[in-house]
HTML snippet that shows the backbone in 3Dmol.js (N, CA, C, O; Angstrom):
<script src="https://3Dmol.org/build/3Dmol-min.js"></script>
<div id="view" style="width:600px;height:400px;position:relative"></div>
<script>
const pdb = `
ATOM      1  N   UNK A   1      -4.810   9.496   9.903  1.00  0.00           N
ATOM      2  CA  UNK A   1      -3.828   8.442   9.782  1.00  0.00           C
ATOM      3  C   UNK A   1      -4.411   7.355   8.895  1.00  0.00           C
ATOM      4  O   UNK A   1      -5.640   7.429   8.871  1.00  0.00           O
ATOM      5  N   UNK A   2      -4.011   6.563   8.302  1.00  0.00           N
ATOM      6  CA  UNK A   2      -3.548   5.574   7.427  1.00  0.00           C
ATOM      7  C   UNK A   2      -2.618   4.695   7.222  1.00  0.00           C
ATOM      8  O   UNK A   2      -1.457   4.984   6.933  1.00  0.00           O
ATOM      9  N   UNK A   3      -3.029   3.637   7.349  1.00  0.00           N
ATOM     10  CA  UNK A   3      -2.046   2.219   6.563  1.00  0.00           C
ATOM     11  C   UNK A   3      -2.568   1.634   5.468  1.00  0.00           C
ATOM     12  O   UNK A   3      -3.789   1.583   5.326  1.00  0.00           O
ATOM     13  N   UNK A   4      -1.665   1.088   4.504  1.00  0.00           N
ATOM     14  CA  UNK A   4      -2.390  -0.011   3.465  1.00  0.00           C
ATOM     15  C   UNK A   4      -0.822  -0.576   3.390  1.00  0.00           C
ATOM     16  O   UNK A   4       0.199  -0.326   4.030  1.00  0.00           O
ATOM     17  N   UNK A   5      -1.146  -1.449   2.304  1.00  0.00           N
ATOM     18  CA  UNK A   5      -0.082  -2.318   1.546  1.00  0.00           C
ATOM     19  C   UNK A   5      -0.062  -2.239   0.685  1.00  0.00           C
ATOM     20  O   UNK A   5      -1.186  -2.220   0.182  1.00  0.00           O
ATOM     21  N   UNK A   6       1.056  -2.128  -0.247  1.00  0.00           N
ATOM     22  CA  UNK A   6       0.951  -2.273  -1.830  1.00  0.00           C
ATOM     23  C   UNK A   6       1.872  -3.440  -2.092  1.00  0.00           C
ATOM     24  O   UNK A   6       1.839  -4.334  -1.247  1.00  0.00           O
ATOM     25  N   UNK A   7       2.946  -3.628  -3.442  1.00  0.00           N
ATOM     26  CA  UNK A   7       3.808  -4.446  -3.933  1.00  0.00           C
ATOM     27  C   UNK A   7       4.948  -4.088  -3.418  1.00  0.00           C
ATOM     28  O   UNK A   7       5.812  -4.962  -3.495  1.00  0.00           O
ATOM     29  N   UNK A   8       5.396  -2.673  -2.695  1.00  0.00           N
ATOM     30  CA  UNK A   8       6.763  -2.422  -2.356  1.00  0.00           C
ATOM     31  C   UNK A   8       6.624  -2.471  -0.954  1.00  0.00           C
ATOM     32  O   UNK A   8       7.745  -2.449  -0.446  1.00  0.00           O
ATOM     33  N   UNK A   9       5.577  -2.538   0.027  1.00  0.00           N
ATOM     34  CA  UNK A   9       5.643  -2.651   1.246  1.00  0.00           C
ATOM     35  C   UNK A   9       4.716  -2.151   2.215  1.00  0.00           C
ATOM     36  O   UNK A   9       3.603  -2.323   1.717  1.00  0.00           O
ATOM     37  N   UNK A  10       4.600  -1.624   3.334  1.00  0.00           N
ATOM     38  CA  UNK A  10       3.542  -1.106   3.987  1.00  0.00           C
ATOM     39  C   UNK A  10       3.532   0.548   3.952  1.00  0.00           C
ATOM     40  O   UNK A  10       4.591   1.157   3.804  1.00  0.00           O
ATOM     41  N   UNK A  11       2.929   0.876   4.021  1.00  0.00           N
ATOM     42  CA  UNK A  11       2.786   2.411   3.955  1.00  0.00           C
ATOM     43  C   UNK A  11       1.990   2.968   5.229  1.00  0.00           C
ATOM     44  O   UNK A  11       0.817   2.640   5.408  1.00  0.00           O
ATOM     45  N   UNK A  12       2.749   3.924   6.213  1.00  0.00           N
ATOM     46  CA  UNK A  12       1.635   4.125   7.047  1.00  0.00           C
ATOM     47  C   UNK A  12       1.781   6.142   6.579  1.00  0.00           C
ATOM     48  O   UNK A  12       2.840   6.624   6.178  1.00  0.00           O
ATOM     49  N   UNK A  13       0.618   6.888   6.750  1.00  0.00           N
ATOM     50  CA  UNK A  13       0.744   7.932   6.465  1.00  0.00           C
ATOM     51  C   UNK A  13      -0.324   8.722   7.681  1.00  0.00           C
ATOM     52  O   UNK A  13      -1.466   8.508   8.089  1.00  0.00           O
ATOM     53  N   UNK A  14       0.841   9.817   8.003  1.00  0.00           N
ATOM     54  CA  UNK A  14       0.225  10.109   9.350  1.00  0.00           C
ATOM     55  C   UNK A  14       0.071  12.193   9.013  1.00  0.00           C
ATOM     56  O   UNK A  14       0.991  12.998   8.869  1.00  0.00           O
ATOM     57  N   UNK A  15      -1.378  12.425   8.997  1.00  0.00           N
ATOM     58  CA  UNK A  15      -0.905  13.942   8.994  1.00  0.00           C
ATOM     59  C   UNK A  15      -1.721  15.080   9.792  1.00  0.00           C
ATOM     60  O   UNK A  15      -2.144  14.892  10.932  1.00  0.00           O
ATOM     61  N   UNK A  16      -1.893  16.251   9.094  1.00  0.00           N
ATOM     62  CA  UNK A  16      -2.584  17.452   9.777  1.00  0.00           C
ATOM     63  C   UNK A  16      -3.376  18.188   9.035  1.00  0.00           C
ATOM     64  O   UNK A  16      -3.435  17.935   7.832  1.00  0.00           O
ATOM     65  N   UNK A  17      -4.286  19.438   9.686  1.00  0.00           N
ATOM     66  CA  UNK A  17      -4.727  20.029   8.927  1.00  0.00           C
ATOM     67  C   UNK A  17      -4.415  21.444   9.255  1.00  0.00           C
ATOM     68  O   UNK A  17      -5.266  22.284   8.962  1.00  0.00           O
ATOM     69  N   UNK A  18      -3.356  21.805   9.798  1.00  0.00           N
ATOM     70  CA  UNK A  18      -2.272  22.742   9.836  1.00  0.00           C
ATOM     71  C   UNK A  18      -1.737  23.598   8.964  1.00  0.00           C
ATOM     72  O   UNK A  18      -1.642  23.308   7.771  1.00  0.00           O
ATOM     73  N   UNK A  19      -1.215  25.069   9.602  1.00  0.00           N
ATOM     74  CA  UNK A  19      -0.479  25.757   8.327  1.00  0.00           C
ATOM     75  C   UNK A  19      -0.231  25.568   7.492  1.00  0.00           C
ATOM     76  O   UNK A  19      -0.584  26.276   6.549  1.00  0.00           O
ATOM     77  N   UNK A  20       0.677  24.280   7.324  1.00  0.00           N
ATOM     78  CA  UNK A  20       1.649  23.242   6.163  1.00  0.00           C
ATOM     79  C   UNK A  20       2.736  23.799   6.802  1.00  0.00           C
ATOM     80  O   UNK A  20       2.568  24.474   7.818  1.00  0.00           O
ATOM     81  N   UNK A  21       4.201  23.535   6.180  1.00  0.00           N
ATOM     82  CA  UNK A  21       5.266  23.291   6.685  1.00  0.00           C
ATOM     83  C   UNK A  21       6.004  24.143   5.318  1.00  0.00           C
ATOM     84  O   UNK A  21       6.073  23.821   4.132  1.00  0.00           O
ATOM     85  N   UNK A  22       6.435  25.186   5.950  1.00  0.00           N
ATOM     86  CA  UNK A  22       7.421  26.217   5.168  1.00  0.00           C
ATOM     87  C   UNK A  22       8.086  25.074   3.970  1.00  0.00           C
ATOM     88  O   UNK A  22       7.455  24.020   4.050  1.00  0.00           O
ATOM     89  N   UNK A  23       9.159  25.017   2.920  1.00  0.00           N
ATOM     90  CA  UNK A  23      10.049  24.195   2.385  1.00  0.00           C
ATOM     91  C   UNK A  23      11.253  24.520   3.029  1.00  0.00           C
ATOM     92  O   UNK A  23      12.188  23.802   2.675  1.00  0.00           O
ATOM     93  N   UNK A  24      11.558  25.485   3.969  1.00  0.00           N
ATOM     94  CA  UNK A  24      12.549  25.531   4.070  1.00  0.00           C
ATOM     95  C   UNK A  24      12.852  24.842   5.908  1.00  0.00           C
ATOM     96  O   UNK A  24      13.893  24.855   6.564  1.00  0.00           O
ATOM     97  N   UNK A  25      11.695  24.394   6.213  1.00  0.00           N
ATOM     98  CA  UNK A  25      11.694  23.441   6.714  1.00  0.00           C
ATOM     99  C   UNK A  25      11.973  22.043   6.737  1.00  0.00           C
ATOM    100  O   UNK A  25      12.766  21.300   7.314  1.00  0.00           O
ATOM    101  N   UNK A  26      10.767  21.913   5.657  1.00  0.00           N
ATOM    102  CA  UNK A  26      10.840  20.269   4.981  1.00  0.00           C
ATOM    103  C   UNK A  26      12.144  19.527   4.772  1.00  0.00           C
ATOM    104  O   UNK A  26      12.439  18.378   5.100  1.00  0.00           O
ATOM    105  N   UNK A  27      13.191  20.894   3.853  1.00  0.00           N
ATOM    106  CA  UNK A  27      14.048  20.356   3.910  1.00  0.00           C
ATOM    107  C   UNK A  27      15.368  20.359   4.568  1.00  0.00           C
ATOM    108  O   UNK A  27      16.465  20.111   4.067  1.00  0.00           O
ATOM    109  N   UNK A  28      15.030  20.722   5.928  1.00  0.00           N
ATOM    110  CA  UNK A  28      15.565  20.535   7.121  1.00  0.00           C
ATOM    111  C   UNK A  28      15.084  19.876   8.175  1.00  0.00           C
ATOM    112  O   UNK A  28      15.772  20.023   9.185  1.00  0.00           O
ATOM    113  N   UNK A  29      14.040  19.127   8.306  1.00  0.00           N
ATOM    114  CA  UNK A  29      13.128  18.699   9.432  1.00  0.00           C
ATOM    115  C   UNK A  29      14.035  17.350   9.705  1.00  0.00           C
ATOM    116  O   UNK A  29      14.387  17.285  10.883  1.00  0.00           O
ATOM    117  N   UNK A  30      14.340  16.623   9.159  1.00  0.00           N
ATOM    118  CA  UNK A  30      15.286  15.537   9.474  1.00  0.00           C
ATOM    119  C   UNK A  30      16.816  15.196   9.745  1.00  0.00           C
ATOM    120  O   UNK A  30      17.461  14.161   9.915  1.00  0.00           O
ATOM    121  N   UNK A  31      17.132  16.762   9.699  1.00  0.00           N
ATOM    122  CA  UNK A  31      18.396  16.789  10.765  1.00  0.00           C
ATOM    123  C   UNK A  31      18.884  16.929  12.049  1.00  0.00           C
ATOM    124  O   UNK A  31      18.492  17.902  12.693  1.00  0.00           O
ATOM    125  N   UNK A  32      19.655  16.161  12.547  1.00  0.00           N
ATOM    126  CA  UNK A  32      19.797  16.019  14.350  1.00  0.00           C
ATOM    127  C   UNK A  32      20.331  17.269  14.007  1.00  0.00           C
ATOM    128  O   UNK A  32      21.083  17.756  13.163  1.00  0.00           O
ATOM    129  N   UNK A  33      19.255  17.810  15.567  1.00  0.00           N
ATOM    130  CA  UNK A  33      19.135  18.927  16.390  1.00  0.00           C
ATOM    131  C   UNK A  33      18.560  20.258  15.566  1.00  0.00           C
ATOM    132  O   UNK A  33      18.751  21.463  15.727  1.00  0.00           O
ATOM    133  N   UNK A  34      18.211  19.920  15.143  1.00  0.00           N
ATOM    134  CA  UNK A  34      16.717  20.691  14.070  1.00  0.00           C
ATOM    135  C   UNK A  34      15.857  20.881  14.405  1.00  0.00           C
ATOM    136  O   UNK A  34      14.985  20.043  14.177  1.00  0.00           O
ATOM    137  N   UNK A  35      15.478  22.174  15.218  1.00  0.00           N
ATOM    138  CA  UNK A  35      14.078  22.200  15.583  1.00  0.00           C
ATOM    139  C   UNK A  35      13.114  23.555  15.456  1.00  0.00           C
ATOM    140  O   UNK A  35      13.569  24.629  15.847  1.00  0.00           O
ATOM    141  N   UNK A  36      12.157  23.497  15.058  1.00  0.00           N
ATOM    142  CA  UNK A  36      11.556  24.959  15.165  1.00  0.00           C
ATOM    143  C   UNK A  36      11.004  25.894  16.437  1.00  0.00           C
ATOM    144  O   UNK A  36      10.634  27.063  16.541  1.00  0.00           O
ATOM    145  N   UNK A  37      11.186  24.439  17.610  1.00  0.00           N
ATOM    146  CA  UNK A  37      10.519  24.950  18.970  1.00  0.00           C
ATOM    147  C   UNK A  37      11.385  26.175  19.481  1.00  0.00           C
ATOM    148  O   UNK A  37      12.378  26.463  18.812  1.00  0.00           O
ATOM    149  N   UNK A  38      11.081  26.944  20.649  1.00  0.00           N
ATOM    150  CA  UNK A  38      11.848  27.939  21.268  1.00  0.00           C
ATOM    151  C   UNK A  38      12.906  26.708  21.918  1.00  0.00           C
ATOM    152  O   UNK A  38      12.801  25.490  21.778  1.00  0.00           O
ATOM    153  N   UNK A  39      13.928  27.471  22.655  1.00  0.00           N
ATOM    154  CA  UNK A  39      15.282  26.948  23.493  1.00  0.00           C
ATOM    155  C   UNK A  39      14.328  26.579  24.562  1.00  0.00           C
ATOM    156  O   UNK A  39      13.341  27.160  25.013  1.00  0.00           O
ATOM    157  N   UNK A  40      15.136  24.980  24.962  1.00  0.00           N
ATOM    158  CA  UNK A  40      14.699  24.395  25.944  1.00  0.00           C
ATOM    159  C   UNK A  40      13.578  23.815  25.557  1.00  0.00           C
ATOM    160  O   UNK A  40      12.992  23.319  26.520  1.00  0.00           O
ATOM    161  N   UNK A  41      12.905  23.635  24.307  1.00  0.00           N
ATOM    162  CA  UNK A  41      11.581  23.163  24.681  1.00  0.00           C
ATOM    163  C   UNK A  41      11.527  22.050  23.419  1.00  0.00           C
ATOM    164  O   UNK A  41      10.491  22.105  22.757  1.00  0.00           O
ATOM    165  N   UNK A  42      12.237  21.333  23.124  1.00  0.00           N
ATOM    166  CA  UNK A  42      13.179  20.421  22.074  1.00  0.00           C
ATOM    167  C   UNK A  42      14.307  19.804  21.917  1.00  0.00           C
ATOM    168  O   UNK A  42      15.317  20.412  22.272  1.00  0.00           O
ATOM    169  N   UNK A  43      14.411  18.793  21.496  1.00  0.00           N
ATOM    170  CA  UNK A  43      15.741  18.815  20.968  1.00  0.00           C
ATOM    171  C   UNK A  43      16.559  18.352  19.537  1.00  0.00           C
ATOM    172  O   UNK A  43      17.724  18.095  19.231  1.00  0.00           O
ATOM    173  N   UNK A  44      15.329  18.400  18.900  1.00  0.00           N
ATOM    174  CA  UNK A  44      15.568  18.554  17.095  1.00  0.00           C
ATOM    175  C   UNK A  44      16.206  16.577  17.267  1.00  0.00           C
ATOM    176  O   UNK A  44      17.290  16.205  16.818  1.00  0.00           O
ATOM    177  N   UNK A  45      15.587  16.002  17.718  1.00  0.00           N
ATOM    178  CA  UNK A  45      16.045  14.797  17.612  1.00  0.00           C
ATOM    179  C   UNK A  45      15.387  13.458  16.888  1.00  0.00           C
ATOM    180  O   UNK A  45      15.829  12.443  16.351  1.00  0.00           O
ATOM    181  N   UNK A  46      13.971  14.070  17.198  1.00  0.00           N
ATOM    182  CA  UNK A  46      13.048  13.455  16.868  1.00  0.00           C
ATOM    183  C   UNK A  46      12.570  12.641  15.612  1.00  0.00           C
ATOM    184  O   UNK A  46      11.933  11.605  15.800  1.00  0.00           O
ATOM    185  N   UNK A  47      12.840  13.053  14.390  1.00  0.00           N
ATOM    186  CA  UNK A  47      12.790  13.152  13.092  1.00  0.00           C
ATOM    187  C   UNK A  47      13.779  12.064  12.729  1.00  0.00           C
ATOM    188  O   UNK A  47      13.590  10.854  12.605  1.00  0.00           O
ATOM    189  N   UNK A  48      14.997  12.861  12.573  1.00  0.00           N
ATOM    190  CA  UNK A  48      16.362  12.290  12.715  1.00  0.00           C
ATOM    191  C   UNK A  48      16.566  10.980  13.485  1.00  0.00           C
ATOM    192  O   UNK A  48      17.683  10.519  13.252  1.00  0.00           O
ATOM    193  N   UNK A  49      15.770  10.163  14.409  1.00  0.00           N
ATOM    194  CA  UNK A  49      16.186   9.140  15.030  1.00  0.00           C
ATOM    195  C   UNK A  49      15.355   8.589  14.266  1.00  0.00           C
ATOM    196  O   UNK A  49      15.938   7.726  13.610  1.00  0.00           O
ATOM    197  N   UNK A  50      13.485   8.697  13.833  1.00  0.00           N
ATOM    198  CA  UNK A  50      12.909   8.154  13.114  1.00  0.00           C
ATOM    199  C   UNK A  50      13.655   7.781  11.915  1.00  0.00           C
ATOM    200  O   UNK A  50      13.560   6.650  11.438  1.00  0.00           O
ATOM    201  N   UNK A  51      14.328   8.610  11.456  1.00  0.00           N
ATOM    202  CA  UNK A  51      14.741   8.605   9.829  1.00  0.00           C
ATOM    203  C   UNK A  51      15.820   7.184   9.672  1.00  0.00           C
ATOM    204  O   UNK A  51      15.877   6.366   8.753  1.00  0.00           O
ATOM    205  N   UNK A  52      16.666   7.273  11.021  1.00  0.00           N
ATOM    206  CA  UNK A  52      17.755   6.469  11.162  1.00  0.00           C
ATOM    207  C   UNK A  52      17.317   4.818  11.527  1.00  0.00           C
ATOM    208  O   UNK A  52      18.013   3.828  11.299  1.00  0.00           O
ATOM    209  N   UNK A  53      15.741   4.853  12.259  1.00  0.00           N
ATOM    210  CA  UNK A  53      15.158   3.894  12.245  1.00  0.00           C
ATOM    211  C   UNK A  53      14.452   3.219  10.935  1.00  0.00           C
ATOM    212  O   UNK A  53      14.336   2.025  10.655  1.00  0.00           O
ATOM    213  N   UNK A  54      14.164   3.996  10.460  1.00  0.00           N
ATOM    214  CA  UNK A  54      13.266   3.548   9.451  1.00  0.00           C
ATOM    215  C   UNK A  54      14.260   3.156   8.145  1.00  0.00           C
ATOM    216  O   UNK A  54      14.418   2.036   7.659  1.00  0.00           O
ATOM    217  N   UNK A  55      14.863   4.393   7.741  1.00  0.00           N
ATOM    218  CA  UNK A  55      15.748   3.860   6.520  1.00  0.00           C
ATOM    219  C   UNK A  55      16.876   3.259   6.957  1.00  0.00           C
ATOM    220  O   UNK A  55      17.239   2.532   6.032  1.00  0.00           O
ATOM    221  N   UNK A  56      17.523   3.178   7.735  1.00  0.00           N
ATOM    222  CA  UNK A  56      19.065   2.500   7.774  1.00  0.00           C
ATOM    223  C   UNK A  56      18.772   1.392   8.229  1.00  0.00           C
ATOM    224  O   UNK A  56      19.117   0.333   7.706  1.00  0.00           O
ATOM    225  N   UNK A  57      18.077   1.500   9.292  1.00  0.00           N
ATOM    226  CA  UNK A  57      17.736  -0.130   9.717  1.00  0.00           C
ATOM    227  C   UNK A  57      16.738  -1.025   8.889  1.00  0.00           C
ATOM    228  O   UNK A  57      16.909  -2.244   8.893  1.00  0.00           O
ATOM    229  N   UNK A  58      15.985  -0.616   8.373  1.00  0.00           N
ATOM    230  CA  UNK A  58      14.982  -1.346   7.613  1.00  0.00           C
ATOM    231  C   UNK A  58      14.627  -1.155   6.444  1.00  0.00           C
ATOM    232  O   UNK A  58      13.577  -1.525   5.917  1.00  0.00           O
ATOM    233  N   UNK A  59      15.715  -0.414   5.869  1.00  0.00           N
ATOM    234  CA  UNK A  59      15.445   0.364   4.070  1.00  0.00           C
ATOM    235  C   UNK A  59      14.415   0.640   3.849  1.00  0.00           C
ATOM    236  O   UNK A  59      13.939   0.194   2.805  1.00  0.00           O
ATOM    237  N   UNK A  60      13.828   1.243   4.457  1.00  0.00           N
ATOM    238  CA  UNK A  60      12.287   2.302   4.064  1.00  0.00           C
ATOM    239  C   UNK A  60      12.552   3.372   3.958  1.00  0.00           C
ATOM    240  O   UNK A  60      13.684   3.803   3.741  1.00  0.00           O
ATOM    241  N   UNK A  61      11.104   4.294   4.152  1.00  0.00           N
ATOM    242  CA  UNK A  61      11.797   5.839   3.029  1.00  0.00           C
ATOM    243  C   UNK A  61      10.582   6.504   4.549  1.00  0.00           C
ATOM    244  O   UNK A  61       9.641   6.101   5.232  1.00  0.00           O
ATOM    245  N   UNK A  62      11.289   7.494   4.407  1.00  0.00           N
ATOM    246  CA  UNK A  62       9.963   8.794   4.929  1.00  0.00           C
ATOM    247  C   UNK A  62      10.271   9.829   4.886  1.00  0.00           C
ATOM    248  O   UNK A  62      11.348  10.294   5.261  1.00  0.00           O
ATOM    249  N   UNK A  63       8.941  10.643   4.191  1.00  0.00           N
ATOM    250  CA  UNK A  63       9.062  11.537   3.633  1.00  0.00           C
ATOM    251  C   UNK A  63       7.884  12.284   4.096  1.00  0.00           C
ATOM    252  O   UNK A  63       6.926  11.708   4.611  1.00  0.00           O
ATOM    253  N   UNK A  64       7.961  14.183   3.837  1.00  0.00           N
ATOM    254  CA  UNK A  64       6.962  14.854   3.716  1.00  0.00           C
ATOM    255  C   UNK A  64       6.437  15.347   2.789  1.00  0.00           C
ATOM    256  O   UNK A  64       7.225  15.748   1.933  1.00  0.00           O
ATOM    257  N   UNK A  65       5.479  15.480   2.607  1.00  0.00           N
ATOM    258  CA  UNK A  65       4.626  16.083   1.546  1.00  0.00           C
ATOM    259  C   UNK A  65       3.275  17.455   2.575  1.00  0.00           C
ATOM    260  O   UNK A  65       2.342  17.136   3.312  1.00  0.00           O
ATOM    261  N   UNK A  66       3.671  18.674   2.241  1.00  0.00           N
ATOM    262  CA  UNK A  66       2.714  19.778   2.980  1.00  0.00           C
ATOM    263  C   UNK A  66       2.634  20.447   2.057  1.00  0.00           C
ATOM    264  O   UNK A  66       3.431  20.546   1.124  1.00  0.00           O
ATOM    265  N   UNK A  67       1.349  21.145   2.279  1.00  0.00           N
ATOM    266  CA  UNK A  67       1.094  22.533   1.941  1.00  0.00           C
ATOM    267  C   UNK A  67      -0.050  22.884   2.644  1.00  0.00           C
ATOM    268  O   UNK A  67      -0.740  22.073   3.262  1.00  0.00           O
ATOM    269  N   UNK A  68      -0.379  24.684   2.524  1.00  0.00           N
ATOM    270  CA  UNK A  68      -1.549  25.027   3.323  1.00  0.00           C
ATOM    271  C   UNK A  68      -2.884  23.923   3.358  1.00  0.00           C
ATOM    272  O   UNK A  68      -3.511  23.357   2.462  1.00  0.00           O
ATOM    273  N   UNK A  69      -3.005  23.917   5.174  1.00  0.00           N
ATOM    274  CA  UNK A  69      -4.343  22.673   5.330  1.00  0.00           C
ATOM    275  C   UNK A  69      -3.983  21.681   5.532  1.00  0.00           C
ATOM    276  O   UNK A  69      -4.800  20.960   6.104  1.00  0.00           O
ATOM    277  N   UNK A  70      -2.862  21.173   5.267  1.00  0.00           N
ATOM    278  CA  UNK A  70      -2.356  19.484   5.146  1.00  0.00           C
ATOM    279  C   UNK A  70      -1.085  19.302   5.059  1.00  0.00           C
ATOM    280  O   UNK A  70      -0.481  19.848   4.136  1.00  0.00           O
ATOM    281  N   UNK A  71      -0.323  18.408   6.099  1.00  0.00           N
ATOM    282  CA  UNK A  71       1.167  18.178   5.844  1.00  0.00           C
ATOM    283  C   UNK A  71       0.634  16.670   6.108  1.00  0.00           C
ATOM    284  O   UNK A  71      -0.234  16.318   6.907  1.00  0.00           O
ATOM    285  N   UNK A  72       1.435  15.839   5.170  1.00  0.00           N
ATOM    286  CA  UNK A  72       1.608  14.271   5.756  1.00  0.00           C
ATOM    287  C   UNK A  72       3.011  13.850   5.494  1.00  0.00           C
ATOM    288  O   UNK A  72       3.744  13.912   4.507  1.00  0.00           O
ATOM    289  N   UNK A  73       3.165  13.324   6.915  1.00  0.00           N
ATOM    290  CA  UNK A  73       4.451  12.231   7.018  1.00  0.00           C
ATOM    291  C   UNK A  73       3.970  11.264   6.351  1.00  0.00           C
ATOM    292  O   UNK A  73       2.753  11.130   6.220  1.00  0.00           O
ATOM    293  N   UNK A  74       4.916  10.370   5.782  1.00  0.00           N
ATOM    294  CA  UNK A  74       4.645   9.155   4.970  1.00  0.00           C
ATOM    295  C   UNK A  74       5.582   7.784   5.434  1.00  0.00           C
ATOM    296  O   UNK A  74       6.772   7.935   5.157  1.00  0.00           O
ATOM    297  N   UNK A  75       5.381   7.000   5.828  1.00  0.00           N
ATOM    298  CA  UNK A  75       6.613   5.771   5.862  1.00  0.00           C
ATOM    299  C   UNK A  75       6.365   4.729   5.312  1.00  0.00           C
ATOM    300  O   UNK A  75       5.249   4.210   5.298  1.00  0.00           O
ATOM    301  N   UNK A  76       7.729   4.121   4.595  1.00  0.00           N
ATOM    302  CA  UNK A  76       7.325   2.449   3.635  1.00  0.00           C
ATOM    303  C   UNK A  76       8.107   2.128   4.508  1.00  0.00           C
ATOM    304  O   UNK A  76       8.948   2.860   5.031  1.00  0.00           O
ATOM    305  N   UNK A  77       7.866   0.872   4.764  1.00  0.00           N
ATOM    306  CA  UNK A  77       8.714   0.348   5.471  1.00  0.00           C
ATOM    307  C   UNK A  77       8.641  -1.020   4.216  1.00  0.00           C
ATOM    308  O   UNK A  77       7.491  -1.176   3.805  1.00  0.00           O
ATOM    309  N   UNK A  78       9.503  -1.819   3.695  1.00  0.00           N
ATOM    310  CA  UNK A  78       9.385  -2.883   3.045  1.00  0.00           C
ATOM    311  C   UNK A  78       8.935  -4.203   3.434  1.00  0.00           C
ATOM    312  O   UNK A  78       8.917  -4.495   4.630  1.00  0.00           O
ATOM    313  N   UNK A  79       8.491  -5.209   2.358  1.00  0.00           N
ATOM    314  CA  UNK A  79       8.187  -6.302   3.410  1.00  0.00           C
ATOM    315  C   UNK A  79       9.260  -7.228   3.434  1.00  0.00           C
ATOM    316  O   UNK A  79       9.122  -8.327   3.971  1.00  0.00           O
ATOM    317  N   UNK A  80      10.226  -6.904   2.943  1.00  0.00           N
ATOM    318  CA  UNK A  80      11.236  -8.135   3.772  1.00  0.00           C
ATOM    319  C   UNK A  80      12.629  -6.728   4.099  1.00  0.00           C
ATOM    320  O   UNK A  80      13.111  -6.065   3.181  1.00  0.00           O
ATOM    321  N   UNK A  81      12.812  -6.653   4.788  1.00  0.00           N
ATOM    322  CA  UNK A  81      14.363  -5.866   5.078  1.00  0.00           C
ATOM    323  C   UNK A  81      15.526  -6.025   4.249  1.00  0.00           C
ATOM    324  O   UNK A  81      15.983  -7.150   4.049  1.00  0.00           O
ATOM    325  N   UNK A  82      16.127  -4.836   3.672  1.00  0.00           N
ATOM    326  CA  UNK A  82      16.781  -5.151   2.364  1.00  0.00           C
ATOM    327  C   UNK A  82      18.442  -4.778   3.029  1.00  0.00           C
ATOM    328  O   UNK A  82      19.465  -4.789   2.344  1.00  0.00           O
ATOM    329  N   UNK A  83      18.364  -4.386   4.859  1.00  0.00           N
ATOM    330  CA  UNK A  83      19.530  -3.921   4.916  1.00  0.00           C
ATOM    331  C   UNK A  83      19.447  -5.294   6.489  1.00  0.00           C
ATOM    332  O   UNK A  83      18.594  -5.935   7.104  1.00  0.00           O
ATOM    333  N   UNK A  84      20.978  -5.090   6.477  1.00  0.00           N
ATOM    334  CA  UNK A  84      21.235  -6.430   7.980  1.00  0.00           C
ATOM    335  C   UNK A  84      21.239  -5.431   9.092  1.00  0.00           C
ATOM    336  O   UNK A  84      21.761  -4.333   8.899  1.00  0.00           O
ATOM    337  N   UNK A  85      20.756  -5.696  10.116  1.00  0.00           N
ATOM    338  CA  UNK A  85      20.735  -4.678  11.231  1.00  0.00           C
ATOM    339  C   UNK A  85      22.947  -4.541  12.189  1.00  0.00           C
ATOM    340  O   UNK A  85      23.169  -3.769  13.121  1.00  0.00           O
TER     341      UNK A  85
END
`;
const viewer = $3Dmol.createViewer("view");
viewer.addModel(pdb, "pdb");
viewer.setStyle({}, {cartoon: {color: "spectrum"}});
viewer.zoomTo();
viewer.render();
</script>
C-alpha cells in the first residue's frame, strides 16, 4: 500500500502479488453484483459501492491496473470536491 499527493489530488494505491486479474474481469469488477466468488459467498457489491463513493460523490477515479505478480487498485480522490454531495 501507498499514499502520496500530487497537483490533482491524493492517490492511495493498494495491491497484490497474485495471479493478476484476467481483463475480462477488470472490466467487469465494478459492476453491482459482480462477483467471481462461488454462490453464497459474495455479493458482487463491493467494488461498485466503492466506485459510487469515490467518483460520484467526490469526483475521483479508481482504477485497476494487473498483470501476472501484481494487481493494484488505485484511488484519486481530489483535493477540493468537484461534485455537491
Amino acid at each position: 500500500m501507498s499514499t502520496r499527493v500530487d497537483e490533482n489530488g491524493v492517490i492511495v494505491e493498494i495491491g497484490d502479488t497474485g495471479p493478476g486479474m484476467p481483463k475480462e474481469v477488470q472490466a467487469r469488477a465494478f459492476e453491482p453484483f459482480y462477483t467471481t466468488k462461488d454462490v453464497g459467498k459474495g455479493t458482487g457489491l463491493g467494488l461498485d459501492i466503492s466506485r459510487r463513493i469515490i467518483v460520484e460523490r467526490h469526483g475521483g477515479e479508481i482504477t485497476i491496473e494487473s498483470r501476472p505478480d501484481e494487481t493494484v487498485l488505485r484511488v484519486r480522490l481530489p483535493l477540493r470536491a468537484t461534485t455537491t454531495p
